[in-house]
C-alpha positions as CSV (number, residue, x, y, z in Angstrom):
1,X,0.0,0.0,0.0
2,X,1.2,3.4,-1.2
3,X,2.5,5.6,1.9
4,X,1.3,8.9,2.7
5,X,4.5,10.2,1.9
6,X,3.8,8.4,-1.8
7,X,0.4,9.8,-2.0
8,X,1.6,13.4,-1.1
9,X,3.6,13.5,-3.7
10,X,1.2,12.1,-6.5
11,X,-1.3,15.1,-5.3
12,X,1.3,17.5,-5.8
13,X,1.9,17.0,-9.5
14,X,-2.3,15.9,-9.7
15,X,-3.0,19.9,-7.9
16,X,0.0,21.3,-10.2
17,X,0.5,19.6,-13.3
18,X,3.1,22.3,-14.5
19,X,5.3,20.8,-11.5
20,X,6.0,18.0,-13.6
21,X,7.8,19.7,-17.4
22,X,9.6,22.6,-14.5
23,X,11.4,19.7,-12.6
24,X,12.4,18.3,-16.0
25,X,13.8,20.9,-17.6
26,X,14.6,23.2,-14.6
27,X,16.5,20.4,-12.7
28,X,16.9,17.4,-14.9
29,X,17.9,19.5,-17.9
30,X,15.6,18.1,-19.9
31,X,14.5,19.4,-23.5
32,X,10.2,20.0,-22.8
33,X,8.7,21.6,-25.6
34,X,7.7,24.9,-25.3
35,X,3.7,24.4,-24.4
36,X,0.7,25.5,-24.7
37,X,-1.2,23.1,-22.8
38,X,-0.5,20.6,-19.6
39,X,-3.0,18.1,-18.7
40,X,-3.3,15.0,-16.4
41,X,-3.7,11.9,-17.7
42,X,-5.5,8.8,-17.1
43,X,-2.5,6.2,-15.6
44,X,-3.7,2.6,-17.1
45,X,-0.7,2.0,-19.6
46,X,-2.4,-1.6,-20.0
47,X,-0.6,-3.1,-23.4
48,X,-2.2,-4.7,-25.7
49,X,-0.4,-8.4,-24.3
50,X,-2.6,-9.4,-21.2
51,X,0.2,-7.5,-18.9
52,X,-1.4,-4.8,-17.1
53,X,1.2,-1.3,-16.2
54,X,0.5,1.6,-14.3
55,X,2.0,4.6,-13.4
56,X,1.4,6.6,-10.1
57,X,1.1,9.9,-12.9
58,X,1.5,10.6,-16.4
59,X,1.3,14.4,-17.7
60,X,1.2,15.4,-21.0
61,X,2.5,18.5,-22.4
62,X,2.1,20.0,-25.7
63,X,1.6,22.5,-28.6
64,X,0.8,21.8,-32.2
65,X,4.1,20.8,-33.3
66,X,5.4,18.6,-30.7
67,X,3.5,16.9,-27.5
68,X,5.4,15.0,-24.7
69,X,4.3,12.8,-21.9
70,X,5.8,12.7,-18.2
71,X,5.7,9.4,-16.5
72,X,6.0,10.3,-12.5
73,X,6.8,7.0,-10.7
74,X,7.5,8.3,-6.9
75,X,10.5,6.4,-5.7
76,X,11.2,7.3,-1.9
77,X,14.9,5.6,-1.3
78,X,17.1,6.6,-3.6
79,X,18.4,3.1,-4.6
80,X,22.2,3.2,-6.6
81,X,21.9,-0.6,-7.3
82,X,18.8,-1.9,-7.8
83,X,18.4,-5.6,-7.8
84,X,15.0,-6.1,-9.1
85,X,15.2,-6.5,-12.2
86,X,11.8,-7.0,-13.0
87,X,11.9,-3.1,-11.8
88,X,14.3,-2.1,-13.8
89,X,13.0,-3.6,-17.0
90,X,9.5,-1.5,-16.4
91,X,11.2,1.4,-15.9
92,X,13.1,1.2,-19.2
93,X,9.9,0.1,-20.8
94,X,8.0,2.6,-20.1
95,X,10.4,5.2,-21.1
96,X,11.4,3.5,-24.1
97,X,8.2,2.3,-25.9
98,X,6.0,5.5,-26.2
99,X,6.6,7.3,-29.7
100,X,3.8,9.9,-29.0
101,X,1.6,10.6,-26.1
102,X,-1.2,8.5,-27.7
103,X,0.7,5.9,-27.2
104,X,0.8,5.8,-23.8
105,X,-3.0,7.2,-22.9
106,X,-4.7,4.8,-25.7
């Protein structure tokens, strides 16, 4: 069961979805698209196989040239070596598999 700590965090980003493309590109250094428009998005990334993924938040951000999606997966411990690699293999896949934002809300 998510903490409250978890849970705090998710509402943050849910209250202010802007949150999400200013830690990205404000602290990660990450390239967001200039935007127009930043909404919350439904978090059932179900794939078509019978494998069920979900996020604790996806936000999408976007203008009419370009849109991008946010994935926000609250990890509390900051964890160097991680052994699971069934963990490891989500994150990746969810970062990896998504060639528009469509793709990840279908």
């Amino acid at each position: 069961m998510p903490s409250y700590e978890h849970e705090v965090l998710i509402d943050l980003f849910r209250q202010e979805p802007e949150l999400a493309p200013e830690v990205l590109s404000g602290i990660l250094g990450v390239d967001v698209p200039d935007h127009t428009k930043t909404d919350v998005e439904n978090v059932d990334l179900t794939d078509v196989r019978p494998t069920e993924y979900r996020a604790d938040m996806a936000i999408s951000v976007s203008n009419k040239d370009r849109e991008m999606a946010i994935i926000i997966e609250v990890q509390r411990a900051r964890n160097n070596a991680c052994g699971d690699v069934d963990q490891l293999n989500e994150w990746m896949r969810r970062a990896i598999t998504a060639e528009a934002v469509d793709d990840l809300f279908a």
